[in-house]
C-alpha positions in Angstrom: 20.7 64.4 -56.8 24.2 62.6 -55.8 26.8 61.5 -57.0 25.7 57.7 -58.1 23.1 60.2 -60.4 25.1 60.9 -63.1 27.4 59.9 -66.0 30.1 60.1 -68.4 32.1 59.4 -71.4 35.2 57.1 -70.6 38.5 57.4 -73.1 37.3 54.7 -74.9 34.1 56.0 -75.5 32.0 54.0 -72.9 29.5 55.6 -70.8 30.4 55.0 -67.1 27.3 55.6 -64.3 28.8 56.9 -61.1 26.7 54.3 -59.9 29.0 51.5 -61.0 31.3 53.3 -58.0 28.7 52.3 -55.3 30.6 51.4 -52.5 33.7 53.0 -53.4 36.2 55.8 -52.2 36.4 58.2 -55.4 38.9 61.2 -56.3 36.9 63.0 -59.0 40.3 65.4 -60.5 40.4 67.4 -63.4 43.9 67.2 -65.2 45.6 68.9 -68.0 48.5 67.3 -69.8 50.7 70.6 -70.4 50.2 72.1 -66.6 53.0 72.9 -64.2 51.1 70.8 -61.8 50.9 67.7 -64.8 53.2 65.4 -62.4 50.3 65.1 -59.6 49.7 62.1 -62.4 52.4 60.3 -60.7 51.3 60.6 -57.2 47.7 60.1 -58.1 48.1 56.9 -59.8 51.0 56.4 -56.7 47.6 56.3 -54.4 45.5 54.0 -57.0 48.2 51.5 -57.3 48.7 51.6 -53.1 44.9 51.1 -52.5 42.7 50.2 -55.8 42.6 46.4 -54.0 40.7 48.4 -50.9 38.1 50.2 -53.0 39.6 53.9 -54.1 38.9 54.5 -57.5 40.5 57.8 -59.3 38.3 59.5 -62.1 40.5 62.1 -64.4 38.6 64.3 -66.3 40.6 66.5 -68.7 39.7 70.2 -69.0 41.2 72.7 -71.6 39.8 75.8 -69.7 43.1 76.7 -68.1 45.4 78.5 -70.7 45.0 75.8 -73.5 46.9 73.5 -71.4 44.8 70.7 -72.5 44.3 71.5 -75.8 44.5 67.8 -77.5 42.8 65.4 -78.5 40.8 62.3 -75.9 43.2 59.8 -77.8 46.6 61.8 -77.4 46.0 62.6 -74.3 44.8 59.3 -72.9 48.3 58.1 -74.0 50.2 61.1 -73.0 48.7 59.9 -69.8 49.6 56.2 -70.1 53.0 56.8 -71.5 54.3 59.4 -69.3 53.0 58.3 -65.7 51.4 55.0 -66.5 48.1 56.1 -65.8 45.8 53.2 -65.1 43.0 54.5 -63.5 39.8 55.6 -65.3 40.5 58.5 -67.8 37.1 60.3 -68.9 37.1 62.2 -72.6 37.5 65.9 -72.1 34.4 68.2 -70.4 34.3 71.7 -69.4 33.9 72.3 -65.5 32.7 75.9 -65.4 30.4 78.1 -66.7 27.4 76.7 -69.0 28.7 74.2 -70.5 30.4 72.7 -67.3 29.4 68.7 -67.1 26.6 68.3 -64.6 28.7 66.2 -62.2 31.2 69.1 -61.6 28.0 71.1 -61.5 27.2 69.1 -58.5 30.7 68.6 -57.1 30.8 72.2 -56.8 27.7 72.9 -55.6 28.6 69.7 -52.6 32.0 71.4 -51.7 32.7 75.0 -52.3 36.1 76.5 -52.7 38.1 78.9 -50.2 36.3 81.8 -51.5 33.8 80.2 -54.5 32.5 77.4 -56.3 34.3 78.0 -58.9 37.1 75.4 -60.1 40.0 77.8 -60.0 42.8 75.5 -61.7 43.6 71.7 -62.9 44.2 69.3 -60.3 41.5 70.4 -58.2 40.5 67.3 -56.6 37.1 66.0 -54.9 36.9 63.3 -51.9 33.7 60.9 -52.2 33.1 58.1 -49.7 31.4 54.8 -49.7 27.9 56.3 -49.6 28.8 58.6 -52.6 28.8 62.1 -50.1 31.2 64.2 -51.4 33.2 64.8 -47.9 36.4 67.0 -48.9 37.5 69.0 -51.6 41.2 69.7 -52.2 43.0 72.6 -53.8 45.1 72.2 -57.2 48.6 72.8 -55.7 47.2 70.1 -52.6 50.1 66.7 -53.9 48.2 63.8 -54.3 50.0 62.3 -51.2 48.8 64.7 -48.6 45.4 63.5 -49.3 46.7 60.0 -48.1 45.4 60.2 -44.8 42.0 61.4 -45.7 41.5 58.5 -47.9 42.8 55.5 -45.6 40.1 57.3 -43.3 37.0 56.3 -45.7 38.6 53.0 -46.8 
């Protein structure tokens, strides 16, 4: 398995392939809209904005499995997203990212770049680096700002 392997529900309930990232630097985050960390939305779609023309795309998938701080609806929070940062990379509807019922790409994420002491994703705004090939290369802590992982990116552009 990798990365181009699997799928998911887009906000406006299209099925995306990984696959159609071949190619492509990816951030795969998982967000929340009512998170003390929620403004990493800025700096995330800072990054897109900077370097979407040279191939980084930035998947958000929203997880309520942090103290209810996603607790809405895909369609309120796709425009809680829009309205409040002007999101406009890829928003995916909401999936789980541990235990059982975790999506099978953060199943694999997981499994490609362990934490500091587990697997486990500890908080939103954990974020995973994939390059060109679709390797997942770095994974980056929740508190890590969007910016810092500037560097890390222009590397696989």
């Amino acid at each position: 398995m990798n990365f181009y392997d699997f799928s998911a529900v887009k906000m406006n309930g299209q099925v995306a392939k990984m696959s159609d990232y071949k190619g492509k630097v990816v951030v795969v985050v998982n967000t929340a809209s009512k998170c003390g960390l929620t403004p990493q939305f800025e700096g995330l779609e800072s990054l897109y904005e900077t370097y979407k023309d040279q191939g980084l795309e930035i998947l958000g998938f929203p997880c309520n499995q942090f103290a209810n701080q996603e607790a809405g609806e895909n369609e309120a929070i796709n425009e809680f997203c829009q309205l409040n940062y002007g999101v406009t990379f890829t928003m995916f509807q909401k999936i789980k990212v541990n235990g059982k019922e975790a999506h099978p790409l953060y199943q694999f994420l997981k499994k490609e770049a362990k934490g500091a002491v587990s697997s486990t994703i500890k908080w939103n705004f954990t974020k995973f680096l994939i390059d060109r090939e679709g390797k997942v290369v770095a994974r980056f802590a929740p508190t890590v700002e969007p910016k810092e992982m500037e560097e890390a990116i222009k590397n696989l552009l």
